[in-house]
C-alpha positions as CSV (number, residue, x, y, z in Angstrom):
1,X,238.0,9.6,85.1
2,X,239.5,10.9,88.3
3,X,236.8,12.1,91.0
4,X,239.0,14.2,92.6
5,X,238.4,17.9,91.3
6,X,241.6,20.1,90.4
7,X,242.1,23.8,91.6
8,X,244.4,25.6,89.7
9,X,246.3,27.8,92.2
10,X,249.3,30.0,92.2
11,X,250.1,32.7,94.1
12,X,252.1,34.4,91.5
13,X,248.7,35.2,90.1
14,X,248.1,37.8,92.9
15,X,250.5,39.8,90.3
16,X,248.0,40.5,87.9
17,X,247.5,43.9,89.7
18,X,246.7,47.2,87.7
19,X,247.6,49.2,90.7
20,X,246.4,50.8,93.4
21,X,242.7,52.0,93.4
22,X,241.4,49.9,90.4
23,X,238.6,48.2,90.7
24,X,240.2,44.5,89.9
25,X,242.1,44.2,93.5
26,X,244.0,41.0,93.8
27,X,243.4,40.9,97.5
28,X,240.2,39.4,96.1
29,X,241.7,36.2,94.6
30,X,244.0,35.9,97.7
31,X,241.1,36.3,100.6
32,X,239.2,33.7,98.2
33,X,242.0,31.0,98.3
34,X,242.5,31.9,102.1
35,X,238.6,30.7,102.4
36,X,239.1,27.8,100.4
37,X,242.0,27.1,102.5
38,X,239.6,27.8,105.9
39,X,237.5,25.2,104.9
40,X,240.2,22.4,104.4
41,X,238.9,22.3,100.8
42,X,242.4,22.3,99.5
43,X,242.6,18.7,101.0
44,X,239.8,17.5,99.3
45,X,240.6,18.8,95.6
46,X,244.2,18.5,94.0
47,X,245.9,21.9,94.2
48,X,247.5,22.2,90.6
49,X,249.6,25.0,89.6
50,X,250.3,25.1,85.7
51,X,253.2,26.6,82.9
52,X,252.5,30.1,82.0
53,X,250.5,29.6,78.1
54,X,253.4,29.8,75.5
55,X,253.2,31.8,72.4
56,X,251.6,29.1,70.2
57,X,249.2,28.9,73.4
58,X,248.3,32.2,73.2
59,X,248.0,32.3,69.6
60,X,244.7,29.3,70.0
61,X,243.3,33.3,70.3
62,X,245.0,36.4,70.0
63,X,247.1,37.5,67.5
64,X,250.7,37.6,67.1
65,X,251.1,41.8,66.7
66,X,249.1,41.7,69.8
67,X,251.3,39.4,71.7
68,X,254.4,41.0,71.4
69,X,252.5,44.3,72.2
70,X,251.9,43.0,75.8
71,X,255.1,42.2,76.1
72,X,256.2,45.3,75.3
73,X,254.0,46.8,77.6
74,X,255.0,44.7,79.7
75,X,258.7,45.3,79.9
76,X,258.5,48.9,80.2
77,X,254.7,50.4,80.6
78,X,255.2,53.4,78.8
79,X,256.0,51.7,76.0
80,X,252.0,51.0,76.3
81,X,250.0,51.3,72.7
82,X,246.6,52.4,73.5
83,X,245.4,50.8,69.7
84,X,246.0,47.4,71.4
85,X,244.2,48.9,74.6
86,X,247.1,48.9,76.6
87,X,247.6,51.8,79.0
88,X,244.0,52.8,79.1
89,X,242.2,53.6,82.3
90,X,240.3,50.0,82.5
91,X,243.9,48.3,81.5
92,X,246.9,49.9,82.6
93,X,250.1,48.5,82.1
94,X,252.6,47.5,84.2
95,X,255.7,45.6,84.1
96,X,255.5,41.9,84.4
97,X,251.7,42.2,82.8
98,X,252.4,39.4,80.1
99,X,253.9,36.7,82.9
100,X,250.8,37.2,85.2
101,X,248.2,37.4,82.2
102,X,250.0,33.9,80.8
103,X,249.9,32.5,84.1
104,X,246.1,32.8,84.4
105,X,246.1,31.8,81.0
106,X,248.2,28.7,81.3
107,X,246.0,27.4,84.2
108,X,242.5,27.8,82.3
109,X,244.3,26.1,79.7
110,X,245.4,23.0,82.2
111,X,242.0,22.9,84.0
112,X,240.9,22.1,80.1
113,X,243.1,19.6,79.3
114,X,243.0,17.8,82.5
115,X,239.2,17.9,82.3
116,X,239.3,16.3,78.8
117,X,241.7,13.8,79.3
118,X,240.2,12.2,82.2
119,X,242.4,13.4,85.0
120,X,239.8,15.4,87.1
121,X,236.1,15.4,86.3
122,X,236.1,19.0,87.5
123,X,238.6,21.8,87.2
124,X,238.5,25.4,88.7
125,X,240.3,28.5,88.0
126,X,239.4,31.1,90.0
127,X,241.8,33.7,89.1
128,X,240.4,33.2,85.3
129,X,237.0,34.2,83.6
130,X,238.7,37.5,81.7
131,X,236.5,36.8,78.9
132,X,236.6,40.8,77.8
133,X,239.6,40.6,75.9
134,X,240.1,40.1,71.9
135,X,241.7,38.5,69.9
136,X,243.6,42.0,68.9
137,X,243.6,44.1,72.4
138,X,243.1,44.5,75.8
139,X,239.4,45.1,76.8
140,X,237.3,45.6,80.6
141,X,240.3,44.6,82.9
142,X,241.4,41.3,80.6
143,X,244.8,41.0,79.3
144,X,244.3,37.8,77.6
145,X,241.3,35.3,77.5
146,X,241.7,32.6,79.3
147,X,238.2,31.4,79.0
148,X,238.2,31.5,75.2
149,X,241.7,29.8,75.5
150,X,240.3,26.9,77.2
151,X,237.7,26.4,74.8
152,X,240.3,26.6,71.8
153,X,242.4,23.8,73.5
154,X,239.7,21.4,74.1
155,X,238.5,21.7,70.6
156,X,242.6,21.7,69.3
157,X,242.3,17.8,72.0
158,X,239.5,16.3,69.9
159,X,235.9,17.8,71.4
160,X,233.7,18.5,68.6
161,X,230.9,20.4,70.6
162,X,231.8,22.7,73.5
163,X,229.7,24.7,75.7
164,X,230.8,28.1,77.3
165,X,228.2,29.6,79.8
166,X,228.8,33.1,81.2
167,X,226.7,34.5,84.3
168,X,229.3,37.3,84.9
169,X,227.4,41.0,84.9
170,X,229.1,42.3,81.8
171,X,228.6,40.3,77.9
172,X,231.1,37.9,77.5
173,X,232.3,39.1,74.4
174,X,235.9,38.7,74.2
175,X,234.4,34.5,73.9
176,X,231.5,35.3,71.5
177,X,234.2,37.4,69.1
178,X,236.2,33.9,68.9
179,X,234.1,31.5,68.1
180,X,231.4,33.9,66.0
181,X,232.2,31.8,62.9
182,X,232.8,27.9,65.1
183,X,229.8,26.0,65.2
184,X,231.5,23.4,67.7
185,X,231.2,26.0,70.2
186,X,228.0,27.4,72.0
187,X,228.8,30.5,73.9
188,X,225.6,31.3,76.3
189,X,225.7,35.0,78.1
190,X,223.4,35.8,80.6
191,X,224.2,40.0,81.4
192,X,222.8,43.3,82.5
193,X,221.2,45.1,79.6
194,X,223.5,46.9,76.5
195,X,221.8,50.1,76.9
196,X,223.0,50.5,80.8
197,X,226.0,48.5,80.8
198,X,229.5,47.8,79.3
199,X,230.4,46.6,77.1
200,X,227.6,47.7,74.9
201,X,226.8,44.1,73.3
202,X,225.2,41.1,74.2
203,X,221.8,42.2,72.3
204,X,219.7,39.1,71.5
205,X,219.9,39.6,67.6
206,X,223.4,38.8,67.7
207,X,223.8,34.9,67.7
208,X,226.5,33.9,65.5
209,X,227.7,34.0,62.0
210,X,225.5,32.3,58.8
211,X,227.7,29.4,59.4
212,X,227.5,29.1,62.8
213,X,223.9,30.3,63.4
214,X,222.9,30.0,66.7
215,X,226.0,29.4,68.3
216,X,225.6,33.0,70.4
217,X,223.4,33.4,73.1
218,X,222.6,36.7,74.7
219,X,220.2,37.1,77.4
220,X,220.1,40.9,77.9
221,X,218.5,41.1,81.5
222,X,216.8,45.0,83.2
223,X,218.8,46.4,85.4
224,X,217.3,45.5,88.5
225,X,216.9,41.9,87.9
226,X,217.1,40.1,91.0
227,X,217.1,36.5,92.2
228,X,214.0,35.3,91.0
229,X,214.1,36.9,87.8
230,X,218.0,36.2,87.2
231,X,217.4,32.1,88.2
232,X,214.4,32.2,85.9
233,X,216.5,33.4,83.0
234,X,218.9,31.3,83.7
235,X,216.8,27.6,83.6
236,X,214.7,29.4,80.8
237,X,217.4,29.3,78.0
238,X,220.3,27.4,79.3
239,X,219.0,23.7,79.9
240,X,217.5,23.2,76.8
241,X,220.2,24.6,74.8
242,X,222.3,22.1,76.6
243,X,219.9,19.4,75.6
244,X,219.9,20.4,71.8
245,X,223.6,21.2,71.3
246,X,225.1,17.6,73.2
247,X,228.3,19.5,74.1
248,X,231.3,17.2,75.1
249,X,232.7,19.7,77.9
250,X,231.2,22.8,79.4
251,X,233.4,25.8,80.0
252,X,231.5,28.2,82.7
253,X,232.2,32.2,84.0
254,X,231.2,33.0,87.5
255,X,231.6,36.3,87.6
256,X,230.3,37.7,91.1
257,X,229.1,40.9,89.9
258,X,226.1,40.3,89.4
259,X,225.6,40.9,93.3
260,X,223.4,43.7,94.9
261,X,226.5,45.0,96.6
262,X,228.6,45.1,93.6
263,X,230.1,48.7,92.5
264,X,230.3,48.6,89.1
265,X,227.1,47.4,87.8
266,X,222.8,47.2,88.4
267,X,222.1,43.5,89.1
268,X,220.7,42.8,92.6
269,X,221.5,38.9,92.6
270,X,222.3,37.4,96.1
271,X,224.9,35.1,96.8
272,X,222.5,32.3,97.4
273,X,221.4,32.7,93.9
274,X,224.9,32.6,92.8
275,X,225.4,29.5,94.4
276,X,222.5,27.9,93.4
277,X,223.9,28.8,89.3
278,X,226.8,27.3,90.4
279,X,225.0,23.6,91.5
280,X,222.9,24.2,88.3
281,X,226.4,24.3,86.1
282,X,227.8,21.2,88.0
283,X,224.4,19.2,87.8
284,X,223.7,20.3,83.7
285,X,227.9,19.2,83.5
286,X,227.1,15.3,84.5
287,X,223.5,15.4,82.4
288,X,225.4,16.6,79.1
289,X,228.9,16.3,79.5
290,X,229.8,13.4,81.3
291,X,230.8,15.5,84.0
292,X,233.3,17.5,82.1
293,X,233.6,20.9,83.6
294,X,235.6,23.9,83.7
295,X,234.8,26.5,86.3
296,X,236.9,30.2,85.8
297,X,236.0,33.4,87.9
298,X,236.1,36.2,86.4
299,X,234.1,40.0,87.6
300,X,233.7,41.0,90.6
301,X,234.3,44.0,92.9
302,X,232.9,43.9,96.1
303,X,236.6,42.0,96.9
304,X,235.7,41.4,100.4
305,X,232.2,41.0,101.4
306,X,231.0,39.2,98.5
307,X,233.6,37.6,95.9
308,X,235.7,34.9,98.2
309,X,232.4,33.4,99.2
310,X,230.9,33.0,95.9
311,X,234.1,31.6,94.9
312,X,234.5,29.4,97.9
313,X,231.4,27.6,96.7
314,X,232.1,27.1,93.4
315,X,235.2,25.4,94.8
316,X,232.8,23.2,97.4
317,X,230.7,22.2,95.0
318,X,232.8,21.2,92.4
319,X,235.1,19.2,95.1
320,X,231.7,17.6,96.1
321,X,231.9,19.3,99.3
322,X,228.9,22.0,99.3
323,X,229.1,24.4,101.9
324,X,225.9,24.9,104.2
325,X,224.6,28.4,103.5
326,X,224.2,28.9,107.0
327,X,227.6,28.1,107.5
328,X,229.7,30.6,109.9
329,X,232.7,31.8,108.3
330,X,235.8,30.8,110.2
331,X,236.8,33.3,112.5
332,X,240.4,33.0,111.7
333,X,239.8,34.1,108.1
334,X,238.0,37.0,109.1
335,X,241.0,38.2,111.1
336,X,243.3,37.6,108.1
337,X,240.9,39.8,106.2
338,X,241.0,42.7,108.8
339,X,245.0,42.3,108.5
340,X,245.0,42.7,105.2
341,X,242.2,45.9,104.5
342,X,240.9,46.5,108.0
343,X,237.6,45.8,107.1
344,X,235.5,42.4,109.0
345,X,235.0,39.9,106.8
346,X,231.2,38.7,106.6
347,X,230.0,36.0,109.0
348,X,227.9,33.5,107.5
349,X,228.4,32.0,103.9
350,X,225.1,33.5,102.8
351,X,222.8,36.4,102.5
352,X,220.2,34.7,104.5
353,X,217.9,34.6,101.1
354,X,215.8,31.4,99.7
355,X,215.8,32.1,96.2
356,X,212.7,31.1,94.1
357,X,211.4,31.8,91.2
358,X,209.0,30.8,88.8
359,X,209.7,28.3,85.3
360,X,208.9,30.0,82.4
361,X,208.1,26.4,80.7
362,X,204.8,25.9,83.3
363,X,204.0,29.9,84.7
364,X,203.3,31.0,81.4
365,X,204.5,34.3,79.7
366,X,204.0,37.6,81.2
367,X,204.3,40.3,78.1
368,X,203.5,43.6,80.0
369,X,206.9,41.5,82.4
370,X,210.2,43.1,81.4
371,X,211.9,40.0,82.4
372,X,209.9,38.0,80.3
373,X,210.6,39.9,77.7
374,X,214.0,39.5,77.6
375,X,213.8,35.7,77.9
376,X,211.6,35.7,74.9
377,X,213.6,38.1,72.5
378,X,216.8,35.5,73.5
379,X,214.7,32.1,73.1
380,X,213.0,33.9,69.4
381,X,216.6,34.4,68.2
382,X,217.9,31.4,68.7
383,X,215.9,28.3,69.5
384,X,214.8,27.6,66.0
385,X,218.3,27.2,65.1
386,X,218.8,24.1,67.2
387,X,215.3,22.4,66.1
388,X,213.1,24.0,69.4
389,X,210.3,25.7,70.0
390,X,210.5,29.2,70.9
């Protein structure tokens, strides 16, 4: 196995752009590959770009009807068909939507392959993570799902256990909808609450079909959660479902937006916290999965303060190059993000936080604790299933 990570980059992907004033800027992906760039991580990972995903790609997922849909879409917008969630307020359309959506697509699905056959023990795509959409429509800003695609390929390769963990705000549900009935796959969502949130799911009761019960984890976390309550969740549920399921490859969704400055949600996560997620992904990788991992994006909205940073380190760590928290941001990148949205870029690649928090294993169960609550309700509905204790 190669020990030199992959980053899947091109800058065509800057395309996928539902126009001016929607939330999902591209600028983001851009000042986030600029930052890699500042810190002469692009030398020490192999810069990959990869084939838009073909038809029989796309179809690993999404249906055929929906397909040509996009296409149509994507030839002439107006030709948009709300049914398939095309032309909608979270998902205009626009023309060349298909070729920028594939392209993500394509490179999720690389990072996969290379990551199962041995040519990179890491892989991140940055620009992927749009783990809303269905396999029928357009859902929460994703076209298609590139996240679900790259679990589809590495099972169509050979793996017969894959894990997909998701730390983005929203319920990864576009991954849970394709593998509700597959018990190779293990999808894991940590996510602000249904009840104040979109996209309305995640609840803890719902984990999988009869045949595949188990297989979906939803930790449904009170608005407000912070750091220590966030990382707590997290190390609660995740490790030991690692433990018990023995995937082959693990698929993970950074979504940024679980930060306190985020716009579109009610998490108040730091980006040190985020970070340290990201180490805890990369270290659980090598304990389960013989180092197999796949890193996407995917949320995030505060474009310029918070997303290329938390990017930046999930491209250190998985080139084995962490980045100091305390680390000043290179001026010159702060200039290039002044050029492009005269704002100042932050200037230290933290939030000057020390995240702790407490295990639930040893500190014990609080039940008057919201929190705790949560974790609970997840670890009821599903541990049994894979022979542990709840």
């Amino acid at each position: 196995m190669s020990g030199r990570a992959q980053l899947m980059w091109d800058e065509a992907v800057t395309g996928y752009d539902f126009g001016p004033g929607h939330p999902m800027d591209p600028v983001r992906l851009a000042l986030t590959m600029r930052l890699v760039e500042a810190f002469g991580l692009d030398k020490a990972m192999q810069v990959v770009g990869a084939r838009p995903a073909g038809e029989s790609t796309l179809r690993l997922v999404h249906r055929q009807d929906y397909i040509d849909a996009v296409r149509a879409a994507s030839a002439d917008p107006r030709a948009a068909d709300p049914s398939y969630g095309l032309g909608t307020p979270d998902d205009p359309a626009f023309v060349g939507m298909h070729d920028a959506s594939a392209l993500i697509a394509g490179q999720s699905v690389a990072a996969a392959e290379a990551v199962w056959r041995g040519e990179a023990a890491h892989a991140v795509n940055f620009a992927g993570g749009l783990h809303h959409a269905m396999p029928g429509s357009a859902a929460g800003f994703c076209v298609y799902n590139d996240a679900a695609l790259a679990v589809a390929r590495l099972l169509e390769l050979g793996a017969e256990r894959v894990a997909y963990i998701d730390v983005d705000v929203h319920h990864g549900d576009g991954v849970q909808a394709a593998f509700w009935e597959d018990p190779r796959v293990l999808t894991i969502s940590l996510h602000e609450h249904p009840r104040t949130l979109f996209p309305g799911t995640g609840w803890p009761t719902e984990t999988g079909a009869p045949e595949a019960e188990g297989g979906a984890v939803n930790v449904a976390l009170p608005a407000g959660t912070g750091d220590a309550g966030w990382l707590r969740a997290f190390h609660a549920v995740v490790p030991e479902l690692l433990a018990a399921f023995r995937p082959q490859a693990l698929v993970t969704q950074h979504g940024a937006d679980t930060h306190f400055e985020d716009p579109l949600a009610h998490l108040t996560v730091s980006l040190d916290a985020q970070r340290l997620v990201a180490e805890s992904c990369h270290a659980l990788a090598h304990e389960h999965a013989d180092g197999r991992w796949v890193a996407l994006g995917g949320g995030g909205y505060a474009v310029v303060d918070v997303v290329p940073r938390s990017w930046t380190h999930l491209c250190a760590i998985a080139a084995g190059r962490p980045v100091e928290p305390g680390t000043a941001v290179p001026e010159d990148w702060r200039h290039e993000v002044y050029r492009r949205t005269r704002q100042w870029g932050p200037q230290r690649m933290t939030d000057g936080l020390r995240p702790e928090w407490r295990d639930f294993a040893t500190s014990g169960y609080d039940p008057a604790d919201r929190l705790d609550q949560a974790i609970l309700a997840t670890r009821r509905a599903v541990f049994p299933a894979h022979g542990l204790l709840p």
